[in-house]
SEMI-524552 format. One record per residue (C-alpha): residue in three letters; y negated, z, x negated; residue number from 1. Coordinates in Angstrom, 2 decimals, padded with zeros to 5 digits. Example, Ala and Ser with C-alpha at 12.3 -4.5 7.8 and 13.67 -1.06 7.14 Angstrom:
<atoms>
code:ala&Y:004.50&Z:007.80&X:-012.30&pos:1
code:ser&Y:001.06&Z:007.14&X:-013.67&pos:2
</atoms>
This chain:
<atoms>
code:unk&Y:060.67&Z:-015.52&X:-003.80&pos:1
code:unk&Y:060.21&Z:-015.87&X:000.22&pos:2
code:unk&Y:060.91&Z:-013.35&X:001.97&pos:3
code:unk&Y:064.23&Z:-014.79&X:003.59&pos:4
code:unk&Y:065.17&Z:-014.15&X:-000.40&pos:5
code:unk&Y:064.62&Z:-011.00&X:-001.00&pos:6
code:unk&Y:066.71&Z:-009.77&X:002.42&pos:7
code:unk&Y:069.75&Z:-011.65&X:001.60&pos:8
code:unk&Y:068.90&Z:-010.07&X:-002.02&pos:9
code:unk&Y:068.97&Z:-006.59&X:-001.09&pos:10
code:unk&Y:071.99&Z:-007.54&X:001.31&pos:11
code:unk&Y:073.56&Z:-008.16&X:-001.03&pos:12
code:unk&Y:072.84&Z:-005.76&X:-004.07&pos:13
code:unk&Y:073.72&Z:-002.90&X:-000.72&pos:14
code:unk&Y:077.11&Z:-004.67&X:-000.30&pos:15
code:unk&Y:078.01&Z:-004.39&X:-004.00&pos:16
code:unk&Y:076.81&Z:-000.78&X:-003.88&pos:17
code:unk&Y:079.06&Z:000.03&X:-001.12&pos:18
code:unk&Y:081.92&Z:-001.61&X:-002.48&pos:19
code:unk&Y:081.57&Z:000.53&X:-005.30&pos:20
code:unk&Y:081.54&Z:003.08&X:-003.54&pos:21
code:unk&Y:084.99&Z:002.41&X:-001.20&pos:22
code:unk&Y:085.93&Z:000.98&X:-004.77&pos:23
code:unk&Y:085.73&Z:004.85&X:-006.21&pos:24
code:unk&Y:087.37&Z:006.61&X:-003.13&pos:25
code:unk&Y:090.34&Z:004.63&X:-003.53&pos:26
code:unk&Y:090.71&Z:005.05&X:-007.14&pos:27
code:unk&Y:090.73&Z:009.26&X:-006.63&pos:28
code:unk&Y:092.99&Z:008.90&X:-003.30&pos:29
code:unk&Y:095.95&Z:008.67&X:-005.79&pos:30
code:unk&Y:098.55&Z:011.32&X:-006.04&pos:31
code:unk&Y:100.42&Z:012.98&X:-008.58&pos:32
code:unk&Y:103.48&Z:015.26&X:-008.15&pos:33
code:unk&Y:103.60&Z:018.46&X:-010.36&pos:34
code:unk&Y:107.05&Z:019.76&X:-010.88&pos:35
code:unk&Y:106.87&Z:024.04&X:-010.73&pos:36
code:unk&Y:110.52&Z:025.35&X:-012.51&pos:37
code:unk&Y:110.47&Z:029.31&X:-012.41&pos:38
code:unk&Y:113.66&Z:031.15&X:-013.95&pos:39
code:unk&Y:114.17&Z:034.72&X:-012.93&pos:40
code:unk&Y:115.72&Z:037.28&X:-015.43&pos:41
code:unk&Y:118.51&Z:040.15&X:-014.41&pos:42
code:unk&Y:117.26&Z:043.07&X:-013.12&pos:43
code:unk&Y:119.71&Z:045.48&X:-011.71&pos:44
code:unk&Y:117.32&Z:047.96&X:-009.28&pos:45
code:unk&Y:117.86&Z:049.45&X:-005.94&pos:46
code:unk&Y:114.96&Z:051.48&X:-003.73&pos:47
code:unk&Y:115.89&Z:053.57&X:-000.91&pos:48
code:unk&Y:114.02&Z:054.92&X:001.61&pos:49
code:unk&Y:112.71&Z:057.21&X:003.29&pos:50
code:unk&Y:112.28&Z:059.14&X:-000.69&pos:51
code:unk&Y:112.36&Z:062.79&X:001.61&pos:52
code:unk&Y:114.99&Z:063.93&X:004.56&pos:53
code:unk&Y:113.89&Z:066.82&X:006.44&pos:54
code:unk&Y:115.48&Z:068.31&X:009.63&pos:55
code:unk&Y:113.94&Z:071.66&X:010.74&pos:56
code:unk&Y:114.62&Z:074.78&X:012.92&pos:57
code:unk&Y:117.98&Z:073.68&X:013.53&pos:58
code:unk&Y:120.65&Z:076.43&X:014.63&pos:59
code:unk&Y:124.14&Z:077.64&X:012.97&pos:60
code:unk&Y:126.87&Z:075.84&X:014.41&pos:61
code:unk&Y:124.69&Z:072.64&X:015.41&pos:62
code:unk&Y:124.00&Z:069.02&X:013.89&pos:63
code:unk&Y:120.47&Z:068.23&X:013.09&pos:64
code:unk&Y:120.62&Z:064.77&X:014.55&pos:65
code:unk&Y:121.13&Z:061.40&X:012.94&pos:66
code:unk&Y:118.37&Z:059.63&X:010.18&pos:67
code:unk&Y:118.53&Z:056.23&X:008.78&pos:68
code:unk&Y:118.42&Z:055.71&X:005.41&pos:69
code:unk&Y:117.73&Z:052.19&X:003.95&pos:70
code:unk&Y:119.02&Z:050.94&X:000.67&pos:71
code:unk&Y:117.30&Z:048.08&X:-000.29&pos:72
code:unk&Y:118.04&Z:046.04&X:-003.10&pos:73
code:unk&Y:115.19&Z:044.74&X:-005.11&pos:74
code:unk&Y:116.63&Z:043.46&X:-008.01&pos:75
code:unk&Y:117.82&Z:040.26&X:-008.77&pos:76
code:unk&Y:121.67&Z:040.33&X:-008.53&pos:77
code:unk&Y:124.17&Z:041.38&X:-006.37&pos:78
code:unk&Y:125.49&Z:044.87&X:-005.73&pos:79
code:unk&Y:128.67&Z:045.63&X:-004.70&pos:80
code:unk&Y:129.35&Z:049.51&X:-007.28&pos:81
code:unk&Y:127.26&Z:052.34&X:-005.82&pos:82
code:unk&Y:128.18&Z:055.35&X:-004.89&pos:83
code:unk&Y:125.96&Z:058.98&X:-004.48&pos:84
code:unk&Y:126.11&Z:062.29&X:-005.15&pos:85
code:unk&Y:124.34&Z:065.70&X:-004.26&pos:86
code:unk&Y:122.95&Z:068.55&X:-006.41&pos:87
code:unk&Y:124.78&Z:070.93&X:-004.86&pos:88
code:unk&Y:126.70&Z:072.28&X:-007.58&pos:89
code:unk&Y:123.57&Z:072.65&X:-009.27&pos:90
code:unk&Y:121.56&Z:074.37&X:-006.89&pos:91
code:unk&Y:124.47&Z:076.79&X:-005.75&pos:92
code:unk&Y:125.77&Z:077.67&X:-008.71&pos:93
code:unk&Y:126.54&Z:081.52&X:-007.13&pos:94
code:unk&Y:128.43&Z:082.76&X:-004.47&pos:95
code:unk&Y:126.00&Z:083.41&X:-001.47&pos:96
code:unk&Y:128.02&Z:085.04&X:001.42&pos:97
code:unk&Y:126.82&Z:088.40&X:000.76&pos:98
code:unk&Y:122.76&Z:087.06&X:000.51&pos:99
code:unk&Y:120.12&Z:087.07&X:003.29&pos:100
code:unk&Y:118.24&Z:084.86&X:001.25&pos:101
code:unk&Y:118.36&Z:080.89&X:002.64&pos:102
code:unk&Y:117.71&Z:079.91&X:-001.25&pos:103
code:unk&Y:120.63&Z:080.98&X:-002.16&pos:104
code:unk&Y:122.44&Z:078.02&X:-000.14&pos:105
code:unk&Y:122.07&Z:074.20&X:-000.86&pos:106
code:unk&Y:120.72&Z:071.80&X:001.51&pos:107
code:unk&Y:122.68&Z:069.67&X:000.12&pos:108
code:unk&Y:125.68&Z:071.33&X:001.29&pos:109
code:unk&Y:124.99&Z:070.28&X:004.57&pos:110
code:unk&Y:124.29&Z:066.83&X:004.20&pos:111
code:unk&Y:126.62&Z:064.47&X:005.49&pos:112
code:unk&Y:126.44&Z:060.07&X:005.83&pos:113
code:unk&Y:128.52&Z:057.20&X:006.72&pos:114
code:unk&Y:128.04&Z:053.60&X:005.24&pos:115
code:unk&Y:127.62&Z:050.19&X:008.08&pos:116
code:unk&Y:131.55&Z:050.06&X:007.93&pos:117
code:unk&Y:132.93&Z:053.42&X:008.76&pos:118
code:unk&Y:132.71&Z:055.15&X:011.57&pos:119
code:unk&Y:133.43&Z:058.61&X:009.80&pos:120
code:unk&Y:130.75&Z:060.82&X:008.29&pos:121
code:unk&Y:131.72&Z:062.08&X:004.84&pos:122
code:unk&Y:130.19&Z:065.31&X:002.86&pos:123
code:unk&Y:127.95&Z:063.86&X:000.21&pos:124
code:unk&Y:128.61&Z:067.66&X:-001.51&pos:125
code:unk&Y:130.10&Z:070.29&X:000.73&pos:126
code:unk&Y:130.60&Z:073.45&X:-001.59&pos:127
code:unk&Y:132.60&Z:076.78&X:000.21&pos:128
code:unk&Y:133.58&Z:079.82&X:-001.42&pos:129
code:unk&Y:136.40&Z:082.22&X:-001.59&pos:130
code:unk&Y:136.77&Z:085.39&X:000.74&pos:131
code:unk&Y:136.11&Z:088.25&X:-001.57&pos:132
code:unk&Y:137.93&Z:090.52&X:001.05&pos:133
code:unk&Y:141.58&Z:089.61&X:002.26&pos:134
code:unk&Y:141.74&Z:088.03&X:005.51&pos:135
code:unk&Y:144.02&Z:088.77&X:008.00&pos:136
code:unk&Y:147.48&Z:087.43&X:010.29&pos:137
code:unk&Y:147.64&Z:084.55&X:007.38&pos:138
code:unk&Y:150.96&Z:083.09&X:006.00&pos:139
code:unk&Y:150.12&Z:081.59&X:002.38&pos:140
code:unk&Y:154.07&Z:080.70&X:002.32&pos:141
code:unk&Y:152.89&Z:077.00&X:000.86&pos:142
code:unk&Y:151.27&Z:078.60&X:-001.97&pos:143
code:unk&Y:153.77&Z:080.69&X:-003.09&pos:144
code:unk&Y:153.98&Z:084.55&X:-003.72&pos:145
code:unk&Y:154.23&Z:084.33&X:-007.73&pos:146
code:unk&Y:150.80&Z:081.96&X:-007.74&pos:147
code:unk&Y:147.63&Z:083.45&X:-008.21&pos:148
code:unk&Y:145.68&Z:082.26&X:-005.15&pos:149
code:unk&Y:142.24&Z:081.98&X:-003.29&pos:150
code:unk&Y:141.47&Z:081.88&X:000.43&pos:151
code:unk&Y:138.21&Z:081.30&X:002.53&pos:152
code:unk&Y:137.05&Z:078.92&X:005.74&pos:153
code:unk&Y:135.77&Z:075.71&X:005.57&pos:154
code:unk&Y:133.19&Z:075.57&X:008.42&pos:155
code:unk&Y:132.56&Z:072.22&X:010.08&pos:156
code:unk&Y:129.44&Z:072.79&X:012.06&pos:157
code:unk&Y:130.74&Z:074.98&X:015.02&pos:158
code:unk&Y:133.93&Z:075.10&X:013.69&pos:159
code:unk&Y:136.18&Z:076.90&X:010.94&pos:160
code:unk&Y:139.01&Z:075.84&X:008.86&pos:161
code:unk&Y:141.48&Z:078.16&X:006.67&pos:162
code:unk&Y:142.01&Z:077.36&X:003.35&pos:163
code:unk&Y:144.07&Z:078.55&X:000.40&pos:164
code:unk&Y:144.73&Z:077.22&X:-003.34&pos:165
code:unk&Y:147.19&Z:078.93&X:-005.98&pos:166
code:unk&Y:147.60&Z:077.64&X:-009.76&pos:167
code:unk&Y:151.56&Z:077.50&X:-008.77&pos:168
code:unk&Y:152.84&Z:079.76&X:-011.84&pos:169
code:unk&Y:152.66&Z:083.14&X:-012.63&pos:170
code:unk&Y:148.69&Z:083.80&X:-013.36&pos:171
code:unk&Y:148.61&Z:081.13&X:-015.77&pos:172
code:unk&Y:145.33&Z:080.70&X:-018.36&pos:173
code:unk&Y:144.29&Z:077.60&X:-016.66&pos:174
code:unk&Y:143.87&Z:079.15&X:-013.09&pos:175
code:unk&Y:143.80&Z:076.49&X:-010.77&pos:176
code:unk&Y:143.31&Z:073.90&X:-013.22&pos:177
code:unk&Y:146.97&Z:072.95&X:-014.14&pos:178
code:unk&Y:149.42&Z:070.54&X:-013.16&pos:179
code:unk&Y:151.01&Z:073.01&X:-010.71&pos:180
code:unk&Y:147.57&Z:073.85&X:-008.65&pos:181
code:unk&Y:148.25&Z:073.77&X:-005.30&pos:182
code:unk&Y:145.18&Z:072.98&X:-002.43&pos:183
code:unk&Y:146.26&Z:073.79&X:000.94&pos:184
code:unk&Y:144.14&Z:073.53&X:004.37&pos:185
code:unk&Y:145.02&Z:074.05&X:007.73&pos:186
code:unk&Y:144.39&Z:071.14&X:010.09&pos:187
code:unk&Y:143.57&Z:074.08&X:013.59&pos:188
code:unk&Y:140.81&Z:074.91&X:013.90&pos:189
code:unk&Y:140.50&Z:079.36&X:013.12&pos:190
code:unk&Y:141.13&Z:081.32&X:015.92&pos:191
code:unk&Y:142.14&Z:084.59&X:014.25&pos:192
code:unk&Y:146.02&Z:084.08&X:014.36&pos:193
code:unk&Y:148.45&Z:083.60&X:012.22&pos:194
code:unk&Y:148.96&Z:080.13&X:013.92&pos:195
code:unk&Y:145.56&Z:078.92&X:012.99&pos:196
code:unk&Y:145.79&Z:080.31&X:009.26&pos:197
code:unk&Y:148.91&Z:078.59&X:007.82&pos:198
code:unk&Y:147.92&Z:076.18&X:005.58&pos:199
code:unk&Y:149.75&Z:073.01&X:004.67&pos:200
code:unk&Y:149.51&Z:070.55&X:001.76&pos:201
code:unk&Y:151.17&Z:068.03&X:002.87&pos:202
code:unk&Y:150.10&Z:064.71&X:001.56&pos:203
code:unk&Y:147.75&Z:066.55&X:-000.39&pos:204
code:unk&Y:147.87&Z:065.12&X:-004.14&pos:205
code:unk&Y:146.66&Z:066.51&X:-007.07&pos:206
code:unk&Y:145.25&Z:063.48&X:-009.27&pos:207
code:unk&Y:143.98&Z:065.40&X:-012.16&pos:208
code:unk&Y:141.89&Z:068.08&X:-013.73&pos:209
code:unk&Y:139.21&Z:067.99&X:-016.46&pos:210
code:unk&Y:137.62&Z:071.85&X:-017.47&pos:211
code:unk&Y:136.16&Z:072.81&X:-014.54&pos:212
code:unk&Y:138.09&Z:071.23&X:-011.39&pos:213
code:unk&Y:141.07&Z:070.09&X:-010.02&pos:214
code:unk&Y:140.69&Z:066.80&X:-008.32&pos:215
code:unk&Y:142.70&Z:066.54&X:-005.08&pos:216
code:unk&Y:142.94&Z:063.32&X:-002.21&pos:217
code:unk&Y:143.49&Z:064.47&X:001.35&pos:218
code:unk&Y:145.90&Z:061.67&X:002.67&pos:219
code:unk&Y:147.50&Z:063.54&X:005.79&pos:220
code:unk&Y:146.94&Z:062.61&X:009.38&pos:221
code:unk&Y:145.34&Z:064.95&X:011.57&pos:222
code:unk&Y:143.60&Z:066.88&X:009.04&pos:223
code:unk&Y:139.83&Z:066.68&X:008.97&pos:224
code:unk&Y:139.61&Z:065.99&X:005.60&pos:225
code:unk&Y:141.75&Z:063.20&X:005.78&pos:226
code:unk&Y:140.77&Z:060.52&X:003.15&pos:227
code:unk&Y:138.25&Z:062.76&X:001.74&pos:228
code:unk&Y:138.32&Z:064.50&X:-001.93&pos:229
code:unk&Y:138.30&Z:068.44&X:-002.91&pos:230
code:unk&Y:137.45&Z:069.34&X:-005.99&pos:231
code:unk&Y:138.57&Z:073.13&X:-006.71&pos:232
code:unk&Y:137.34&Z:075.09&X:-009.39&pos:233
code:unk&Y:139.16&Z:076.45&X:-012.34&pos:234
code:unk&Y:139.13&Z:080.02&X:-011.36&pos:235
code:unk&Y:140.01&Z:079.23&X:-007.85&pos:236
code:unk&Y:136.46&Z:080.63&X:-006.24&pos:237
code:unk&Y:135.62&Z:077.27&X:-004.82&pos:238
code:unk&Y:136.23&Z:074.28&X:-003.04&pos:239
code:unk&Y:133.94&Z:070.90&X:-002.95&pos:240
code:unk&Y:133.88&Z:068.15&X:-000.64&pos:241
code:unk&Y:133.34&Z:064.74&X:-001.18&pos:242
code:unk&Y:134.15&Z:061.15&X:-000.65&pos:243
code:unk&Y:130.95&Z:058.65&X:-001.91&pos:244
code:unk&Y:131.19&Z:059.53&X:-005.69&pos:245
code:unk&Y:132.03&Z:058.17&X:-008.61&pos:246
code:unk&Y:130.77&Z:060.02&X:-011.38&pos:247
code:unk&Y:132.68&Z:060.19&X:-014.95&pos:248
code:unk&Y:132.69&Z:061.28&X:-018.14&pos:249
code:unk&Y:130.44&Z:064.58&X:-017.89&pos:250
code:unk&Y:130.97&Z:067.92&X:-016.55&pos:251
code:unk&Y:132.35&Z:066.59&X:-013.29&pos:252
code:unk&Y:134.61&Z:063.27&X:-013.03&pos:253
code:unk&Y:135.01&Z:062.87&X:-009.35&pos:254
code:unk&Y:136.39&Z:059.73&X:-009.88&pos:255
code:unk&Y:139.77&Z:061.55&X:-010.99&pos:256
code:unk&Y:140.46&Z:061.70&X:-007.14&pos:257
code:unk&Y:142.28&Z:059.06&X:-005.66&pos:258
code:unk&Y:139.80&Z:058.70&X:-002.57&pos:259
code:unk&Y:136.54&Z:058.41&X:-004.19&pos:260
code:unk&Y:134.74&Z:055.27&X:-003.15&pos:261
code:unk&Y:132.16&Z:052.78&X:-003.42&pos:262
code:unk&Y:129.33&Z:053.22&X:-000.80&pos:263
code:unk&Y:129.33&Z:049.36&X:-000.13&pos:264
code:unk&Y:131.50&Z:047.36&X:001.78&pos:265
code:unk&Y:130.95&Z:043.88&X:000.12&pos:266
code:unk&Y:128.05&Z:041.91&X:-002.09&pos:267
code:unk&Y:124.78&Z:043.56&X:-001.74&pos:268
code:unk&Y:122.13&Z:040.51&X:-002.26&pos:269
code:unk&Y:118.85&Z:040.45&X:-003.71&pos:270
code:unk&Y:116.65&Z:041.31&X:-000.74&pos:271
code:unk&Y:119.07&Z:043.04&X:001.94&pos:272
code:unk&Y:119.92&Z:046.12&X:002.75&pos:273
code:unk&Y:122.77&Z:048.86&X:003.07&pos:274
code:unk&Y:121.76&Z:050.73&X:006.10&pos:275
code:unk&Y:123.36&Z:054.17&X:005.90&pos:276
code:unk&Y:123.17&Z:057.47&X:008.63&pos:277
code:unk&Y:122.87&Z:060.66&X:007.75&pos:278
code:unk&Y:123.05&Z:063.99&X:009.83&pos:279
code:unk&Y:122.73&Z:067.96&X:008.71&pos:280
code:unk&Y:125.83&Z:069.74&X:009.40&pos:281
code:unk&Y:124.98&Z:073.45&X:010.41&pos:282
code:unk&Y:127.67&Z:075.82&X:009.70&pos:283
code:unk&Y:127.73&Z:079.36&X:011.84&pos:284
code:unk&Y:127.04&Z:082.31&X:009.38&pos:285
code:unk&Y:124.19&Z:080.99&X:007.36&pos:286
code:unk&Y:120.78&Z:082.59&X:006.85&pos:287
code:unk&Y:117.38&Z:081.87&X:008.60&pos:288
code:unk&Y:114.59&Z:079.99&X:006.55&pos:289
code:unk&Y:114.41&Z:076.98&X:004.27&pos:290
code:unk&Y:117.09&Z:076.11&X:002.07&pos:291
code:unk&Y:117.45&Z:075.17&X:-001.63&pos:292
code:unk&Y:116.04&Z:071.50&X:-001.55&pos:293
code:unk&Y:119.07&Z:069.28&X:-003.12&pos:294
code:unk&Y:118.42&Z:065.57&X:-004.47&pos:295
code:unk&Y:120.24&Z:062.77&X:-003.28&pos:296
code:unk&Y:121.01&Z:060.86&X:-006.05&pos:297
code:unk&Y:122.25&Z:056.89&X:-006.03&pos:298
code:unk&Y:123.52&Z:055.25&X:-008.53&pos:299
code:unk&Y:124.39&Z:051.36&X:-009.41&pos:300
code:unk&Y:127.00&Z:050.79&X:-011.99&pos:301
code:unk&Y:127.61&Z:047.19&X:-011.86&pos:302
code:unk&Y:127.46&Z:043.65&X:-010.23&pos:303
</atoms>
């Protein structure tokens, strides 16, 4: 073979080489789609955050200054039935106005919160007691001289409120825990007279009573507690506050009052968040030190 040959040989034998070669690259520049289907299940789950609220060296009489708490829901379907509630009642389970001791007050008592759509803070658990001792220049006219009855203050921060409940018959087994239990609160706020300690209960309803509490819904203008709930005990000793509670079918159904609510306004979706703000409420006449930690319980009961 000349040489002239064997070049346009090898030319040729390099051509074929390289169109293999552009030959292979466009056989593995083909695509191909993949189709990716995921399903998700129904999980029901809210987190909130921060897990711990702690105000400190705040002063009778005083708020402790707004914190945001974040409900978040990380579940998989929308929210709209929660509602919270306090230990409180747990963790007060005793009289404490005759005790130095700061444990023998809840700090749950104190807590208060609105939701994104209300302007109004609400007591998640606000718990006050009777006055042991009678207190003076009152007129319990409302309540009636044949009905057993209770009386004490219920202290907003810097201020006080007079109170007074009767069962509405003549002693009666039930205590305050019958059909005829009144609640009655004055809407002034305590200045010693008689003026400021005449309690009304108008448009105050009783809605129902299980053992230990009647259930009442504050619907009258004016007064503080206006759209809120009081629960008072059976013997008449107490009074508790609340609005953002729904509980049921145990040893308190604070759904019996008229006014218990829903914490959120609308849908909650997978992902976003109920911002809430909460504050301590300091009432005057309250001991020094660190109080009975509370939880702050939330609870989801449907979609």
């Amino acid at each position: 073979m000349k040489s002239g040959e064997k070049i346009v040989s090898l030319m040729l034998v390099a051509l074929f080489a390289v169109f293999i070669v552009f030959s292979a690259k466009t056989v593995f520049a083909n695509t191909f789609n993949v189709t990716v289907e995921v399903n998700i299940g129904t999980l029901t789950e809210i987190t909130v955050t921060p897990q711990i609220l702690n105000w400190s060296g705040l002063l009778p009489g005083f708020t402790g200054g707004n914190m945001t708490v974040d409900v978040r829901n990380t579940g998989s379907t929308n929210i709209t039935n929660m509602y919270a509630f306090v230990t409180t009642l747990d963790n007060e389970s005793a009289r404490p106005y005759t005790s130095s001791d700061p444990q023998s007050y809840s700090a749950g008592g104190l807590l208060t919160f609105k939701n994104e759509s209300t302007p109004q803070y609400f007591w998640a658990g606000r718990l006050e007691w009777n006055w042991t001792e009678s207190i003076q220049n009152t007129n319990k006219a409302v309540i009636g001289s044949t009905s057993r009855a209770a009386e004490g203050f219920f202290r907003n921060a810097s201020r006080s409120f007079y109170w007074a409940v009767g069962n509405g018959t003549n002693g009666g087994e039930n205590g305050c825990n019958n059909t005829g239990a009144i609640f009655a609160i004055e809407d002034q706020w305590d200045n010693g007279t008689s003026t400021t300690r005449t309690p009304d209960d108008t448009s105050i309803t009783r809605n129902g009573g299980d053992f230990g509490f009647s259930y009442f819904s504050v619907g009258r203008a004016g007064s503080f507690l206006v759209t809120q709930c009081v629960a008072v005990s059976t013997d008449c000793t107490k009074v508790y506050v609340y609005n953002f509670d729904k509980r049921s079918g145990g040893s308190f159904n604070a759904s019996t009052c008229s006014n218990s609510d829903f914490i959120t306004a609308g849908p909650l979706a997978p992902n976003d968040i109920e911002r809430l703000s909460a504050d301590a409420w300091v009432p005057k006449g309250i001991p020094a030190g660190t109080l009975k930690a509370a939880t702050w319980t939330f609870v989801v009961t449907g979609v």
